[in-house]
N, C-alpha and C positions, 0 to 999 in steps of 0.2 A: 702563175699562169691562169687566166680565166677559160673558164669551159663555155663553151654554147651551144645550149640544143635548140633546133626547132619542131614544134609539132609539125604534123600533117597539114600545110595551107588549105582552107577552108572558102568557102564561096559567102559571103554573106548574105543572110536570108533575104529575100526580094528585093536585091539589087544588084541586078546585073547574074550574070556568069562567066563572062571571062575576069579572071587572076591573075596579078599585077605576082607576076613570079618574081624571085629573088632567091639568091644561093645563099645557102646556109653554110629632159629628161628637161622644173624652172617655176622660176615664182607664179601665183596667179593673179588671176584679173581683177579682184574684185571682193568684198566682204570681211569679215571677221576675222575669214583662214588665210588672209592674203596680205597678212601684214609684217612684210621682210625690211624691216626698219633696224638702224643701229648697227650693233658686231652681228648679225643673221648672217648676212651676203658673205661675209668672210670667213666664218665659221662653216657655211651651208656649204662653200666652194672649198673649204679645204678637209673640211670631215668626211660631210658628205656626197659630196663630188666624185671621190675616188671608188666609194660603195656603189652608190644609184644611178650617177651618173654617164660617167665616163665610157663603160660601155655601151649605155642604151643610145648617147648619142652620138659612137661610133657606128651602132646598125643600123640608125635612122638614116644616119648621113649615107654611108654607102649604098642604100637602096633609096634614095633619093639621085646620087647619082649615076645609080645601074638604070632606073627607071627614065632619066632624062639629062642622056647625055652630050657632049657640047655645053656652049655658054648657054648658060639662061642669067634672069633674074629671081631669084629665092627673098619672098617676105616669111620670117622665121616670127612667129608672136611666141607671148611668153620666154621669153628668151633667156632671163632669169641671170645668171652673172657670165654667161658666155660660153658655155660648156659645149652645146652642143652647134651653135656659132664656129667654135673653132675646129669641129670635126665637118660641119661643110663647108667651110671654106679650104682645110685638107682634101676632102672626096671631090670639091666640084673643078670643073676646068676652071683654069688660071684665070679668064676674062671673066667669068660669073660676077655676076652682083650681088652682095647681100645685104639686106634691109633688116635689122635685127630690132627687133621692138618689145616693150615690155610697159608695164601699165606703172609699176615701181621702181620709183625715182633711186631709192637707195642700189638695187640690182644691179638698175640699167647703171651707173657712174661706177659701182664696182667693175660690173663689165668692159666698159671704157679702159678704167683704170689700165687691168690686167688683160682685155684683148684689141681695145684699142687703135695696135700699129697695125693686124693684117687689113692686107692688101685688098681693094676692092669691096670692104664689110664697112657699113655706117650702121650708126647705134640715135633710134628715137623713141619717145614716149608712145605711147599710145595704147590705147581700149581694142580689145581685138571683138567688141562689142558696138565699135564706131571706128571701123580704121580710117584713118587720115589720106587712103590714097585712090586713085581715080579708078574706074571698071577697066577690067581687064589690063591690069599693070603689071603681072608677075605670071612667071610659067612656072612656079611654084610657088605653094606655102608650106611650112613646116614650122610644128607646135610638140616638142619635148615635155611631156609629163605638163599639161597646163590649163586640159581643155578642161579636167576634173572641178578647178576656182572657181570658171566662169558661174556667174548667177545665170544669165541668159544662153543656154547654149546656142540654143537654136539661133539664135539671132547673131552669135559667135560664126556657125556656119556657114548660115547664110552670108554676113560678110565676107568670110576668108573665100567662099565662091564667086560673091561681088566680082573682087580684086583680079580673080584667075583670069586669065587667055582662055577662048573656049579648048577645050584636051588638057588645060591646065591639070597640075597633080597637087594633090592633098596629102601629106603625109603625116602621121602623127602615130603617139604611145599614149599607153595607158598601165598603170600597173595593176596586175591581177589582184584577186584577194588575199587582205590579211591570209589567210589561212594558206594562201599558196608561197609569203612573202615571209617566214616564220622569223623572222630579227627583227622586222617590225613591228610583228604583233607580241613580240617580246616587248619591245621598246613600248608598246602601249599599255602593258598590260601593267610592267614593272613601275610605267610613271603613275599610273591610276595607284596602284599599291599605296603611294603614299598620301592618299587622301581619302577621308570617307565618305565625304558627299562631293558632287560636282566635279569629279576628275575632268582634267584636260584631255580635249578629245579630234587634236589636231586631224592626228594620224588616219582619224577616220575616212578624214577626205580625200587627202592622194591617194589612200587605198581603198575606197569606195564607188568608183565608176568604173565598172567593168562588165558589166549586161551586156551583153553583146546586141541582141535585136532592139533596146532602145537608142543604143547609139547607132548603129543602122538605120534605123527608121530617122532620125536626124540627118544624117548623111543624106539620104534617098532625098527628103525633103529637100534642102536644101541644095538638090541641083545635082550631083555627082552620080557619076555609074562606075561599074567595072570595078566595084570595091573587092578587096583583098584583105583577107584577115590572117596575122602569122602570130602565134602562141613562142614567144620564144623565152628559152630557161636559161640562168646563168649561173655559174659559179666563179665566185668574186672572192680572187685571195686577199687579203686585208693584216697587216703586220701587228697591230695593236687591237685590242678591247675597247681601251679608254677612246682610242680614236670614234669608233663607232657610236659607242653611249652618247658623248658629245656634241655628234653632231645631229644625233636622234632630240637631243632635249633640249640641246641648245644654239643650231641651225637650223630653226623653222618657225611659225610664229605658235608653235606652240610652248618656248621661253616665255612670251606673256603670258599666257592661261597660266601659266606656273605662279609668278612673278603677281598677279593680282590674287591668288590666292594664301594669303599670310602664313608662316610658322612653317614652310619645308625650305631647306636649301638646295639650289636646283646641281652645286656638285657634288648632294650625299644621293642625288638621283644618279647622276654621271657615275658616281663609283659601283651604287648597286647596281646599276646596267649592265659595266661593262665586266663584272663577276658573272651576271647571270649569263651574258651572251661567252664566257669562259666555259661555264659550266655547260653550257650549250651543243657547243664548238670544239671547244678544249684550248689548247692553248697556243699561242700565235709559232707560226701564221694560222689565221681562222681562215678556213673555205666554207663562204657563206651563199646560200642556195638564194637566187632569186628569179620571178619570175613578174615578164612582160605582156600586154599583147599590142602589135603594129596595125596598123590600119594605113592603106593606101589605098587612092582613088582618082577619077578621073573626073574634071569638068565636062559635063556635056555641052 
């Protein structure tokens, strides 16, 4: 059983004051850190899917569709193998549209693959840095753990505002810090262990964008009011150890940084992980703490 807390909703600093209320996750765009190529997509969707995923984009989806409810059209960037694709197309009405996009090729066809048949959901390439689609084509977007890859944020923004209907909504995550996220900064600290110069330093990135008044002041710039910030904690029951090591070391592209650096095997890393996040935890089922923060907003 997973637990859910939310902090106290928050106003964001100079943007707006009314709060996008709500009752109480994907590959990236671009760079070095954005290379989900090969067995990633498969491994990312079945290791770590059920950790990071699965719940954050059950609350996205739900306060996407508490926030705008009836049919709309939903463009989802970053979309990554479909995870949180298949939690709105469950939260949103039956007619809804969904435009699921993602910049990598390997992702987006695992995505296909395995979500494919629903109803009403099509799956295309695209730069959430140059979308492919005309002003004002969607009365939402939503971005699962994504916006952290982009090299360009602002101009990421900017577009997904382009796109909006004016009142259009914004909705997106971000996960907090390593230090608030402790399996992951296990998972970084235990893969760095096994090198002495140059560790791999994936991790740093999905878990590195979380300032809240720079990504505010992004937001503000590019167009949106009535931002709502919600802190929300999880705890995520998980049956295996190895499951999780797994998919920390080898569903994300930090398996390359591993893999170009000579003489470690990346599953005497998988073993060591999934001992220490043992030793951490104790022993399965592990109830593993983690923590989000959501962001919704309006086009003006």
């Amino acid at each position: 059983m997973n637990k859910m807390t939310e902090t106290n909703p928050q106003t964001a600093p100079g943007v707006g004051s009314q709060l996008l209320q709500v009752q109480g996750a994907q590959s990236g765009q671009g760079g070095t850190h954005a290379q989900f190529v090969g067995s990633i997509p498969e491994i990312y969707d079945t290791h770590l899917g059920p950790l990071l995923f699965q719940f954050s984009a059950a609350d996205l989806a739900r306060r996407v569709g508490e926030a705008r409810p009836g049919d709309i059209r939903v463009l989802e960037v970053a979309c990554g193998t479909g995870i949180a694709t298949e939690h709105l197309w469950q939260a949103l009405s039956p007619q809804s549209e969904i435009v699921a996009t993602d910049l990598n090729p390997a992702m987006l066809d695992f995505a296909k693959d395995k979500r494919g048949v629903l109803q009403n959901v099509s799956y295309r390439q695209a730069d959430v840095q140059d979308l492919p689609f005309d002003d004002g084509s969607f009365d939402a977007v939503v971005c699962q753990f994504g916006i952290m890859f982009v090299p360009d944020k602002a101009k990421a923004f900017a577009e997904m505002a382009r796109v909006l209907r004016p009142g259009g909504l914004l909705a997106f995550n971000v996960w907090d810090a390593l230090a608030r996220n402790p399996v992951a900064d296990l998972a970084r600290e235990t893969i760095a262990g096994f090198f002495e110069t140059n560790p791999p330093d994936f991790l740093t990135v999905p878990f590195g964008y979380y300032e809240q008044e720079p990504i505010c002041g992004l937001i503000a710039g590019a167009g949106f009011s009535n931002l709502g910030i919600q802190t929300v904690s999880e705890t995520v029951e998980i049956s295996s150890a190895i499951s999780i090591a797994r998919g920390f070391v080898e569903g994300n592209p930090g398996i390359l940084q591993i893999r170009e650096r000579p003489g470690v095997d990346p599953e005497e890393i998988v073993r060591a992980l999934a001992e220490a996040i043992e030793t951490l935890y104790g022993p399965a089922p592990l109830q593993v703490p983690l923590r989000e923060i959501v962001f919704l907003a309006d086009k003006l």
